[in-house]
C-alpha positions as CSV (number, residue, x, y, z in Angstrom):
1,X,119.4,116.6,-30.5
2,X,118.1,118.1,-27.6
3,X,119.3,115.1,-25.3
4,X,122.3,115.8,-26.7
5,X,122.6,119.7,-25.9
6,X,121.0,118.7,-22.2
7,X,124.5,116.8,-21.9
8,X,126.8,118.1,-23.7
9,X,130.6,119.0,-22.1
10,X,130.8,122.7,-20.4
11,X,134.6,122.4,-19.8
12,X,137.7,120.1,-20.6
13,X,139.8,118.3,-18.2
14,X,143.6,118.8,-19.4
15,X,145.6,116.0,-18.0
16,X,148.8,116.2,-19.3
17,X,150.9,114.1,-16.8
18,X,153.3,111.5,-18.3
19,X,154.3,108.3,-17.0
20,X,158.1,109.9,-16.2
21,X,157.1,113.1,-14.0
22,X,157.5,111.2,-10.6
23,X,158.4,114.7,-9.3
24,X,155.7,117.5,-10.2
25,X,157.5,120.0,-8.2
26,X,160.9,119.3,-9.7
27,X,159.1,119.5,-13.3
28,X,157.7,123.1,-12.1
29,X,160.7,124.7,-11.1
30,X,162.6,123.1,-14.2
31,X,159.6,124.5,-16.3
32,X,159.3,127.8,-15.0
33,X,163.1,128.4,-15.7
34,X,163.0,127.3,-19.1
35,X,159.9,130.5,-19.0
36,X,161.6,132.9,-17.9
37,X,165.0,131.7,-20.5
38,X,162.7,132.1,-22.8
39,X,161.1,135.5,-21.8
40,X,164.7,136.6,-21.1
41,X,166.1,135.6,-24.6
42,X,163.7,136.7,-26.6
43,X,163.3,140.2,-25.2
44,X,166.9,140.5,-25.4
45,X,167.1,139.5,-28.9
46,X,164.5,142.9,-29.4
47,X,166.5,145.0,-27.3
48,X,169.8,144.3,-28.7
49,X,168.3,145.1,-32.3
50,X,166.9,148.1,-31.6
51,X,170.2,149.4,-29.8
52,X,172.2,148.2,-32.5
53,X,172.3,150.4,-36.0
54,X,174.1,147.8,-37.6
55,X,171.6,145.4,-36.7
56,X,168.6,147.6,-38.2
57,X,168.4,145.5,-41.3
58,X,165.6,142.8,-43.2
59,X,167.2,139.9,-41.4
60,X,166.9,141.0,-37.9
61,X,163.7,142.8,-38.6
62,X,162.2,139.1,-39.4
63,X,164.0,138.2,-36.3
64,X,162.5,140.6,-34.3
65,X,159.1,139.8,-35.3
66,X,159.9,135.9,-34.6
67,X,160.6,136.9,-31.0
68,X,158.0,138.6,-30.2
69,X,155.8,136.1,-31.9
70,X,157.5,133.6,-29.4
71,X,156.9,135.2,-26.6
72,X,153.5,135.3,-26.9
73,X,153.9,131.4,-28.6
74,X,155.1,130.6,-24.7
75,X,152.5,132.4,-22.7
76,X,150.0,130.8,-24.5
77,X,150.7,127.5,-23.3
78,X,153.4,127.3,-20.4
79,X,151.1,128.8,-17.7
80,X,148.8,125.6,-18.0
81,X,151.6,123.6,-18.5
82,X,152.9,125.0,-14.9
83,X,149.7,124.7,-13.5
84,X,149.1,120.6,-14.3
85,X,152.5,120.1,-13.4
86,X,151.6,121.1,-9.9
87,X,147.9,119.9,-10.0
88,X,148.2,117.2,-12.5
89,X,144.4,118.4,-13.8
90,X,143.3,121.6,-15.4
91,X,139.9,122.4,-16.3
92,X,139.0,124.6,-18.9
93,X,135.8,125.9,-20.2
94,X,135.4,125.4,-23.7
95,X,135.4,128.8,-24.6
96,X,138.7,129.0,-22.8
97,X,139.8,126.0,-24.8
98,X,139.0,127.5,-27.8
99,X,140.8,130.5,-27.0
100,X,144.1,128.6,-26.8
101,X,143.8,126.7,-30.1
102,X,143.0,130.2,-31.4
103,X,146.4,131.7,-30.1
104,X,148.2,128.4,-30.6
105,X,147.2,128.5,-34.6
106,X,147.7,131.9,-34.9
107,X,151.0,131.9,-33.9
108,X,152.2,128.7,-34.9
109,X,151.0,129.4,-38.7
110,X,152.4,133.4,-38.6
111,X,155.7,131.6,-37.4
112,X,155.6,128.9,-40.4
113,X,155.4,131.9,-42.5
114,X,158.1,134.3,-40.6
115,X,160.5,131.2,-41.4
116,X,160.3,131.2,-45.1
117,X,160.0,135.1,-45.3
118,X,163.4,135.2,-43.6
119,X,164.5,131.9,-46.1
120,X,163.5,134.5,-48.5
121,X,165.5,137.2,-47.4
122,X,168.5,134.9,-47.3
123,X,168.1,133.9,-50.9
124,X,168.1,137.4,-52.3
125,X,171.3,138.5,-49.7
126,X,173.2,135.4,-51.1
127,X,171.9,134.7,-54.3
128,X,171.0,138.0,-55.8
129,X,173.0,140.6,-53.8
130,X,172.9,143.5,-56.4
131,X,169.2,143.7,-56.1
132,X,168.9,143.2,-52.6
133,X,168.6,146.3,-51.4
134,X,165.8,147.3,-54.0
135,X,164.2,144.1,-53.4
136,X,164.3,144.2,-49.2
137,X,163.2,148.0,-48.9
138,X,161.8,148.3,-45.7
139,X,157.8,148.8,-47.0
140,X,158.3,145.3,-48.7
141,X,159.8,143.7,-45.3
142,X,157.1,145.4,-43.6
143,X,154.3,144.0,-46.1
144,X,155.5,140.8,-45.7
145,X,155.5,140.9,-42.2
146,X,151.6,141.9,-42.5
147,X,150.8,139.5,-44.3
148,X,152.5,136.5,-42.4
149,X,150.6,137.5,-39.5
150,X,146.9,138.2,-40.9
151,X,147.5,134.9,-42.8
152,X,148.1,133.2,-39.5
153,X,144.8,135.2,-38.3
154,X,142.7,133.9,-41.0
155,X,143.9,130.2,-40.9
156,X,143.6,129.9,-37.1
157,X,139.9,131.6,-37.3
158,X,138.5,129.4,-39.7
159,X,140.2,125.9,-37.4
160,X,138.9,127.3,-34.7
161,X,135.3,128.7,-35.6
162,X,134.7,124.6,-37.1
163,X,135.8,123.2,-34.0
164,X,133.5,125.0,-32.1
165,X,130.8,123.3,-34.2
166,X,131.3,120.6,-32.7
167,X,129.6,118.6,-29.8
168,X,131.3,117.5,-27.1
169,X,128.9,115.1,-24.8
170,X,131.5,113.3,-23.2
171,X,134.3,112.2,-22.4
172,X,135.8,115.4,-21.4
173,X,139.4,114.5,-20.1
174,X,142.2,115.9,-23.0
175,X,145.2,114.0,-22.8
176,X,147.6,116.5,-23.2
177,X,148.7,119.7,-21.4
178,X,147.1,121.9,-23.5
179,X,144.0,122.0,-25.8
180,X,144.3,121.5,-29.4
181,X,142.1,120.5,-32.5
182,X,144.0,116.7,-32.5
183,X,142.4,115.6,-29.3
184,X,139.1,117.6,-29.6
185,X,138.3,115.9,-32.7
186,X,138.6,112.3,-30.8
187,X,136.3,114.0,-27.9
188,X,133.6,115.3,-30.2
189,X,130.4,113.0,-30.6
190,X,129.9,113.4,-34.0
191,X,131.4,113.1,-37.6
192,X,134.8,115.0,-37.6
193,X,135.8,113.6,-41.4
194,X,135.5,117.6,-42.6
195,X,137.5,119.0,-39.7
196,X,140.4,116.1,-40.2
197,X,140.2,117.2,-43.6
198,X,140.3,121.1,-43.3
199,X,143.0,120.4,-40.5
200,X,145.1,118.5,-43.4
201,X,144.7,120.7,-46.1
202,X,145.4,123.5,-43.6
203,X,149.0,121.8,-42.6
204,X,149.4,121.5,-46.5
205,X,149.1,125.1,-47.3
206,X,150.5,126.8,-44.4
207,X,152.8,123.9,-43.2
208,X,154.4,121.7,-46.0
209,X,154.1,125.1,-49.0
210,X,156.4,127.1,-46.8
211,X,158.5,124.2,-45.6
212,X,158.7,123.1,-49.3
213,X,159.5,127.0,-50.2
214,X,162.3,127.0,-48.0
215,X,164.0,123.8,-49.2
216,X,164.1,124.9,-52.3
217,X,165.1,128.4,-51.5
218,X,168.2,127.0,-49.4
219,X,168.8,124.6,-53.1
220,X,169.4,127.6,-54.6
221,X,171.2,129.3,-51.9
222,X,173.8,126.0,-50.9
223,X,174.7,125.8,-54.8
224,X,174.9,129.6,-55.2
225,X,177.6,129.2,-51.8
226,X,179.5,126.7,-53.4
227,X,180.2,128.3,-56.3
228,X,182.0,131.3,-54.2
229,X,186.2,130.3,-54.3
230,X,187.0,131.8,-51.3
231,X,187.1,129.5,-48.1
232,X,186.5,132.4,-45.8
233,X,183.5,133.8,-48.0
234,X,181.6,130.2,-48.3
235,X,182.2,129.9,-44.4
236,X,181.0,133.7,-44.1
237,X,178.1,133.1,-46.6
238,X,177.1,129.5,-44.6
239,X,177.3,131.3,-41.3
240,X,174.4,133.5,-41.8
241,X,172.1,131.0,-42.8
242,X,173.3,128.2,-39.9
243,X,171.0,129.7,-37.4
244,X,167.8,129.9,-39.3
245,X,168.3,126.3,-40.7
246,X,168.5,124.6,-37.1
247,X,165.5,127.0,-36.0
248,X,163.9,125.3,-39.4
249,X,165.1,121.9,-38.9
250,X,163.5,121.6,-35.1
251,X,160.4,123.7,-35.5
252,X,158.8,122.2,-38.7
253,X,160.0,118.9,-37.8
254,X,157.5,118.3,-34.8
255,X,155.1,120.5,-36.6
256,X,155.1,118.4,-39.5
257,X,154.6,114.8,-37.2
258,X,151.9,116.7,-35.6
259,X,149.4,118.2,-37.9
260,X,150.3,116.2,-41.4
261,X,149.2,113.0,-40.2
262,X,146.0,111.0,-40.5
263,X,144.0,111.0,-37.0
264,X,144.5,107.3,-36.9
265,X,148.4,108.0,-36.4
266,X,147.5,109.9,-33.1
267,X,149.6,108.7,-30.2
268,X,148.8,110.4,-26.7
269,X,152.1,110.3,-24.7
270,X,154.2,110.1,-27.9
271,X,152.6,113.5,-28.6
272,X,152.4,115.5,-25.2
273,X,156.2,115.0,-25.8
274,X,156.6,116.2,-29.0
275,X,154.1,119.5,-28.1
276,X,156.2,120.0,-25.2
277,X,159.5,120.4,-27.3
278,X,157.6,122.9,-30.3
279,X,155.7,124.9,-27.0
280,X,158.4,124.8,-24.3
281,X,161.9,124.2,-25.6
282,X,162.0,125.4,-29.2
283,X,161.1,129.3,-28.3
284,X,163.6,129.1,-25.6
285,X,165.9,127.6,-28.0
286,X,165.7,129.9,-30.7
287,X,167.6,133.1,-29.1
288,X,170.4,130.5,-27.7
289,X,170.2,129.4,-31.9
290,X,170.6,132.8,-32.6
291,X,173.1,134.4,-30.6
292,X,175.6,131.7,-30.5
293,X,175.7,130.8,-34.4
294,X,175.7,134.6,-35.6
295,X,178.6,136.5,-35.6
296,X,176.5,139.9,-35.5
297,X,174.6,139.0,-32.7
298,X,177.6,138.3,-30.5
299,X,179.1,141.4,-31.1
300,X,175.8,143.6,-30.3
301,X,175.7,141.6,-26.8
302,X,179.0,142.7,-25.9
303,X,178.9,146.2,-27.1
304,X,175.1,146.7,-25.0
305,X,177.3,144.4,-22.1
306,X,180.3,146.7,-22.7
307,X,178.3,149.9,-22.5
308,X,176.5,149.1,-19.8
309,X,179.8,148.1,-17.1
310,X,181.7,151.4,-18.3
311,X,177.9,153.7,-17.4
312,X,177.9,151.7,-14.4
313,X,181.7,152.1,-13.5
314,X,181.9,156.0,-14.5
315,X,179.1,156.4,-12.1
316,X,180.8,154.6,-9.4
């Protein structure tokens, strides 16, 4: 044990490059852009629902918090991701390294969560619309709220406190471009059986559950449309659940090939690409999802556009 501890790893080499990026500059500028969409869209998203009163309802609250949660989703991870695009290595104490998969859990579980409270919300707006201002007071959209983000606390601390338990000896190179608990558990030089475990039963709770709760929300939801007889009202009624279903559709699907697997089905370039589109793409995505499938949305941006070019002309 004590040759062990005289050895073990100190820090983690993150080498995330795939085979394709030929042109690491090219892959930093295109990266960095997709950063600041992100930044840009999401903060605009907040901006636009706190200007708008019509917007102050459950729906957007939810959306608010989803956001927010992805900006920090992006800052977690991009900044490395920049930084071995340019270097092609990154090295990471292990603290440090447990400090991302901290972040990265927390907010990837408090956004599982956010998705199924706002499934939720939909369900009572379409399904039970005389009790859903009762039933979506603001303390109860609030209280959810709480809860999907301590829930994402508590699942992310326990992950993380049993892979620090672990000893690393060597190797120390992580084939991705961030760290997570997949690769550690291939590094660590010693029985990882419990961790695999905790990690599946983890994804099964806080991953397939809400995923699960969803689906069968939107059952209830899609039949409940399709019962309407107006055209323009199933269209109406379809249209505000659009957005959240493509947001559901990309997100939980990588999600899902990442974490409810067996270790054995770990592939290292197959999965760089797939934790590139749930950390890079999928939180710039989201706002695009937003704004261009909601109806509500669109009209905020061009009242807070509108606004703005008539202050700017009556000052001229």
């Amino acid at each position: 044990m004590d040759e062990k501890n005289e050895t073990a790893v100190r820090e983690f080499i993150l080498v995330g490059q795939l085979h394709l990026l030929h042109q690491p500059t090219l892959i930093f500028s295109l990266l960095f852009i997709v950063y600041m969409m992100s930044l840009a869209g999401n903060s605009l998203i907040i901006s636009i629902v706190k200007l708008d009163a019509r917007l102050h309802s459950p729906m957007y609250f939810f959306l608010c918090n989803l956001s927010i949660l992805e900006i920090f989703y992006t800052s977690t991870t991009i900044p490395t991701i920049l930084s071995i695009s340019l270097t092609q290595e990154k090295r990471l104490s292990v603290a440090s390294c447990l400090s991302q998969i901290y972040f990265l859990h927390f907010l990837g579980v408090t956004e599982c969560l956010l998705l199924a409270a706002m499934a939720y919300d939909r369900y009572l707006a379409i399904c039970r619309p005389l009790h859903y201002r009762t039933m979506m007071k603001g303390t109860v959209c609030l209280s959810l709220a709480i809860i999907c983000w301590l829930s994402g606390m508590l699942e992310s601390l326990i992950l993380t406190f049993m892979t620090s338990r672990l000893l690393f000896c060597g190797p120390k190179t992580i084939a991705n471009f961030f760290c997570d608990i997949p690769p550690l558990l291939k590094l660590a030089c010693m029985d990882t059986h419990v961790n695999e475990l905790v990690l599946s039963l983890a994804g099964g709770l806080v991953v397939l559950l809400p995923f699960l709760f969803i689906l069968l929300t939107y059952v209830w939801i899609i039949s409940t449309i399709l019962k309407i007889r107006s055209a323009q009202g199933r269209q109406k009624a379809f249209s505000t659940c659009a957005s959240h279903l493509t947001v559901v559709g990309i997100f939980y699907g990588t999600v899902i090939f990442m974490y409810v697997r067996p270790s054995s089905l770990y592939s290292s370039d197959r999965d760089k690409l797939v934790s590139l589109v749930y950390t890079v793409f999928t939180p710039m995505l989201n706002p695009l999802i937003y704004s261009l499938r909601n109806n509500d949305v669109k009209r905020a941006l061009k009242k807070v556009f509108n606004c703005k070019i008539s202050s700017h002309t009556v000052k001229k």
